[in-house]
C-alpha positions in Angstrom: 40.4 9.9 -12.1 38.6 9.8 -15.6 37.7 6.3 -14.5 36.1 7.0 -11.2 34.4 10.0 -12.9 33.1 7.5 -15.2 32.0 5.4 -12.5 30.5 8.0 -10.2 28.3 9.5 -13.6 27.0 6.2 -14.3 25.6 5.6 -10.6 24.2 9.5 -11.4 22.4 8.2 -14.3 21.2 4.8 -12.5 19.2 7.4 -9.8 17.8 9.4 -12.5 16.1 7.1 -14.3 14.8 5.4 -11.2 13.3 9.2 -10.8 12.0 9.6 -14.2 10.5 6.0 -14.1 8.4 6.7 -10.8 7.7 10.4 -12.4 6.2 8.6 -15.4 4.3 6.2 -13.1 2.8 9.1 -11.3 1.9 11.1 -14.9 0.4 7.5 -16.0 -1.9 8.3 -12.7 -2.7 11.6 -13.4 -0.6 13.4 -10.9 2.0 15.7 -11.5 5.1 14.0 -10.0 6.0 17.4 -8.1 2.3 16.9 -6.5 2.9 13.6 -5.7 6.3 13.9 -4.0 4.0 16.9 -1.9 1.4 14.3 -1.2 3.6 11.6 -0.1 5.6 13.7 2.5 2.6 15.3 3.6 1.2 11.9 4.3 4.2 10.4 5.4 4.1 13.5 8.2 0.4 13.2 9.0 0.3 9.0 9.2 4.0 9.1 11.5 2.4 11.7 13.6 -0.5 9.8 14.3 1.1 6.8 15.0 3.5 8.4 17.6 0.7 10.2 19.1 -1.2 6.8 19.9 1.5 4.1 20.8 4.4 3.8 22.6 5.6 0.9 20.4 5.1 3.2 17.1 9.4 3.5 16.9 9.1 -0.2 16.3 6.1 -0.1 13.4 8.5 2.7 11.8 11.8 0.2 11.7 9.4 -2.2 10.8 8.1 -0.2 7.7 11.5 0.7 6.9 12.9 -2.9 6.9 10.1 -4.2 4.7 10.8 -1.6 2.1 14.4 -2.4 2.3 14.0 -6.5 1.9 12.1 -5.4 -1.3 14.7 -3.8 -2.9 17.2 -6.8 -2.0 15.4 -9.4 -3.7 17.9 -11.7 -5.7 16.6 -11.2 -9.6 16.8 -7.3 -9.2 20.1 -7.3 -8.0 21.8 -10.1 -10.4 20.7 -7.6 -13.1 22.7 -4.6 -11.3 25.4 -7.1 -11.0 25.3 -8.0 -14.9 24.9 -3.9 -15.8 27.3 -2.7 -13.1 29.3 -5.4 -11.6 30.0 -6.6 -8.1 31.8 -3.2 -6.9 29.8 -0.7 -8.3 26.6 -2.4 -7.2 26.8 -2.8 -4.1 28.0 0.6 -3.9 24.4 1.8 -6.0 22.8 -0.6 -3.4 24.5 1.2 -0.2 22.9 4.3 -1.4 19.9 3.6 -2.2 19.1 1.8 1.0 20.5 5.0 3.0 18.2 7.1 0.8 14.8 4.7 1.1 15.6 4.6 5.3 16.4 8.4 5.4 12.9 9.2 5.9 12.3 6.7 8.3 16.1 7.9 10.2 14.7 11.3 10.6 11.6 10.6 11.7 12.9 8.8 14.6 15.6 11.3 15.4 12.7 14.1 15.3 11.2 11.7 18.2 14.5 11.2 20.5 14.9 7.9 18.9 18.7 8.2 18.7 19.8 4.4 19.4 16.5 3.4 17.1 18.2 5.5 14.0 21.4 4.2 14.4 20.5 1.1 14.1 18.3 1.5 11.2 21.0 3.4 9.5 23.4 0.2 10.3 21.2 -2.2 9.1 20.5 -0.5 5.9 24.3 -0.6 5.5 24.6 -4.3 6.2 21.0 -5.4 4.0 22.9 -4.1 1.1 25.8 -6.8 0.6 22.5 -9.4 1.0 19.7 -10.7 -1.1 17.1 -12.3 -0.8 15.7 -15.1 -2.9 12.2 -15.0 -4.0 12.1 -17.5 -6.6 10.5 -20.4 -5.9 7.4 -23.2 -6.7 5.8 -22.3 -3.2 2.7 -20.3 -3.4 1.7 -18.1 -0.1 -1.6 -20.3 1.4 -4.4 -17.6 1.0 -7.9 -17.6 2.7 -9.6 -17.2 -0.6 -10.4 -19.1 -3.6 -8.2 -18.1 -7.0 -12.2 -16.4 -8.2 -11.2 -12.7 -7.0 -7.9 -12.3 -8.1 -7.5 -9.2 -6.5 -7.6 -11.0 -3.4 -5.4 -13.5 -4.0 -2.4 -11.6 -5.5 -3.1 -8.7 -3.3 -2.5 -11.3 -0.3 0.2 -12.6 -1.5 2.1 -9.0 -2.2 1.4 -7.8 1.5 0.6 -10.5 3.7 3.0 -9.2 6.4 0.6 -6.1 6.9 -2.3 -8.5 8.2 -0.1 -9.8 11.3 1.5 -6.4 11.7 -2.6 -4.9 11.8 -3.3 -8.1 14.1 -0.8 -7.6 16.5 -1.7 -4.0 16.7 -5.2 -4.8 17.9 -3.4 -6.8 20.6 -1.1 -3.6 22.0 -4.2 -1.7 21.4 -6.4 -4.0 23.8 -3.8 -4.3 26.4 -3.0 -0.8 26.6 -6.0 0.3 26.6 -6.0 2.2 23.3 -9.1 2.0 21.3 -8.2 4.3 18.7 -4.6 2.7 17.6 -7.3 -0.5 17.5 -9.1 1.8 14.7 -6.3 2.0 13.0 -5.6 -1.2 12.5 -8.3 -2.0 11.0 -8.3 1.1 8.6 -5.3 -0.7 7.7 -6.7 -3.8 6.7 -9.3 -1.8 4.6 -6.5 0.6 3.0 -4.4 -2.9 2.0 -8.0 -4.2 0.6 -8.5 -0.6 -1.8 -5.1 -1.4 -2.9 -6.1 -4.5 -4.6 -8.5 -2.0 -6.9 -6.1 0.2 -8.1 -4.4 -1.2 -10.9 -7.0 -2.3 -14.0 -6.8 -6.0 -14.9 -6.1 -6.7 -18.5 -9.4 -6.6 -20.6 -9.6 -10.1 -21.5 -10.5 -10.5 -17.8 -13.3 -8.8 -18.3 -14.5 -9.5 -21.5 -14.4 -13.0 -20.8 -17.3 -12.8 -18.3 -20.8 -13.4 -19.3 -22.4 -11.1 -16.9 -24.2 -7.9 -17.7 -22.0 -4.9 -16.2 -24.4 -4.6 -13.5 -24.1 -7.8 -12.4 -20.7 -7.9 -12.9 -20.1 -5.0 -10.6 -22.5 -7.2 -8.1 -20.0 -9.5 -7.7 -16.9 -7.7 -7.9 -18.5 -5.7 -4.9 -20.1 -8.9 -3.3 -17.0 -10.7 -3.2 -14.8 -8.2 -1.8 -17.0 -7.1 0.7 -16.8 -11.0 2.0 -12.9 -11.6 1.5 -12.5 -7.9 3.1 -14.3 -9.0 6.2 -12.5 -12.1 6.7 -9.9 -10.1 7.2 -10.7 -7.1 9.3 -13.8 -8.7 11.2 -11.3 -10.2 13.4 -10.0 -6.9 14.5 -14.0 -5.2 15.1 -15.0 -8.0 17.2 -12.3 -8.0 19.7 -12.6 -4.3 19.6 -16.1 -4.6 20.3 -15.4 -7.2 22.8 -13.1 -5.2 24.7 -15.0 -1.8 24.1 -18.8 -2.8 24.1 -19.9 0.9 25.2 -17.8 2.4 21.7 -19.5 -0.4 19.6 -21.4 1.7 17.8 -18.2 3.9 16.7 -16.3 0.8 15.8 -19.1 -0.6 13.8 -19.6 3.2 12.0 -15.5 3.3 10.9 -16.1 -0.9 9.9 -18.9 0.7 7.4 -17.4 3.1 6.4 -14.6 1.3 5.6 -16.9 -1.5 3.2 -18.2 1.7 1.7 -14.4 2.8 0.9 -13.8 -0.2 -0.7 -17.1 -0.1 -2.8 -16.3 3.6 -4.2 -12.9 2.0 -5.0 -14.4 -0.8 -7.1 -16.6 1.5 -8.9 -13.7 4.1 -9.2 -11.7 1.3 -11.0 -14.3 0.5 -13.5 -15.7 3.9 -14.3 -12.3 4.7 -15.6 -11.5 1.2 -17.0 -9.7 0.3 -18.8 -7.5 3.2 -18.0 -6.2 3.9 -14.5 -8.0 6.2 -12.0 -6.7 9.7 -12.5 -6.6 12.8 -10.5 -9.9 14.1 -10.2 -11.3 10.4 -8.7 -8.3 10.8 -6.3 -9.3 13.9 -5.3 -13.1 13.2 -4.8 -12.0 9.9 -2.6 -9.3 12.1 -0.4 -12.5 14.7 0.3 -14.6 11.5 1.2 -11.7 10.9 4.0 -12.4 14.6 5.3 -16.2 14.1 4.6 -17.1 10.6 4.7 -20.9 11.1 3.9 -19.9 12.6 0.3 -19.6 8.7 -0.3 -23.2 8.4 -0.3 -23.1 11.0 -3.8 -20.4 9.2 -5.4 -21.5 5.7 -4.9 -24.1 6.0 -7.4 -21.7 8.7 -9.5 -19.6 6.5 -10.3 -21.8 3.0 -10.5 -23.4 5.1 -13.0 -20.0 6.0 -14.9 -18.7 2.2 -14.4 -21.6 0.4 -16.1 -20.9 2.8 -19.1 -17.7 2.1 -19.7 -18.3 -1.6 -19.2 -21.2 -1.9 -21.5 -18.2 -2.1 -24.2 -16.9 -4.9 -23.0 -19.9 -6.6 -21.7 -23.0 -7.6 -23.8 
């Protein structure tokens, strides 16, 4: 008994620490990490509903999402090391949990939409991915459509190149069932993967080793993204306009907006570099969502904030 009391307190402690580290993440954001568990299920809620509400495939994108999340918790190097602090047993016992807890969300939401063989399943699989792992350790580099200049791009790609096919092939269902607006969504998708690439500031040798003045530096951080970002989500606004030509002007209206997303996210970067964004930027860009034409306010806000903080770097 005192050993499996032993046992059970030491997967306890494994779980809270994965808590406090994603709680300190969140405080190195700026956000409270009771705010941000708020903001994540109220997202979670608002994104799932929308998605239901437009497709009858949207069960699918859900298992989908949930099976990506779980792969990424199986791969090899991460698990050896629970292996080496926990051994075999306990491990995959700390794995079986944690892959019920990371699908839970995903279990219920399909229950909540009669989904009952769909959850199941899920829940099974979960089971079964943890006595697995996956190796992701070796000399092969993902072929990007970009050069190694923007960085962002690059490793951004690499990190989430399943969304592209997943946005692609929801353009497809969108086109053949006549759904223009899961078609918008898939290619606020691509630009949502693209602001990702912004949000974590690059080491300050990366900057510093430029010989650009800050405003040209912000040129062609902006310059470049705006062409890598449209070599992947043009793809989607042409067949859409293709298929839609009387909405074309809608569908070129959410493309801008989109490019203009992107640039307030390159400026929000750098005009709290070399610290992360905070709060208060992620509130202003979460009221441009609601409000779209506040971007034309910020844009030069925060151009105006961004050179200043990189005239210490660049000369």
């Amino acid at each position: 008994m005192e050993l499996g009391g032993k046992e059970i307190m030491e997967k306890k402690e494994y779980f809270i620490l994965q808590f406090k580290m994603i709680s300190r993440q969140l405080r190195k954001q700026g956000i409270h990490p009771a705010l941000g568990v708020a903001l994540a299920i109220v997202s979670f809620v608002l994104v799932s509903d929308y998605i239901f509400s437009q497709t009858e495939f949207a069960k699918y994108i859900v298992i989908l999402t949930a099976l990506s999340l779980l792969v990424k918790v199986s791969e090899i190097k991460r698990n050896d090391f629970l292996k080496i602090v926990f051994g075999d047993k306990r491990s995959r016992q700390i794995r079986v949990v944690e892959n019920v807890l990371i699908s839970m969300p995903f279990i219920i939401l399909l229950l909540f939409h009669l989904a009952y063989l769909e959850s199941m399943a899920l829940l099974a699989v979960s089971i079964i991915l943890a006595f697995y792992t996956f190796k992701n350790t070796n000399n092969y580099s993902l072929p990007t459509p970009f050069s190694k200049k923007p960085f962002e791009f690059t490793v951004g790609f690499r990190n989430t190149f399943l969304i592209f096919p997943l946005a692609y092939i929801l353009t497809i269902i969108a086109i053949s069932i006549n759904n223009m607006n899961l078609g918008i969504f898939s290619m606020l998708l691509v630009f949502l993967v693209s602001l990702s690439f912004y949000v974590k500031p690059e080491n300050e040798y990366y900057v510093w080793c430029h010989s650009f003045e800050p405003a040209k530096f912000i040129f062609e951080k902006i310059k470049t993204a705006t062409f890598y970002s449209a070599l992947l989500v043009l793809p989607i606004t042409i067949s859409l306009i293709l298929f839609y030509p009387l909405n074309a002007v809608m569908i070129l209206s959410f493309t801008a907006i989109g490019f203009a997303f992107l640039w307030t996210m390159i400026l929000v970067k750098y005009s709290a570099y070399p610290n992360a964004m905070n709060l208060p930027e992620g509130i202003l860009i979460a009221l441009c969502i609601n409000f779209p034409p506040l971007l034309l306010a910020l844009i030069p806000f925060f151009y105006l904030k961004a050179i200043n903080k990189l005239k210490v770097l660049l000369k």
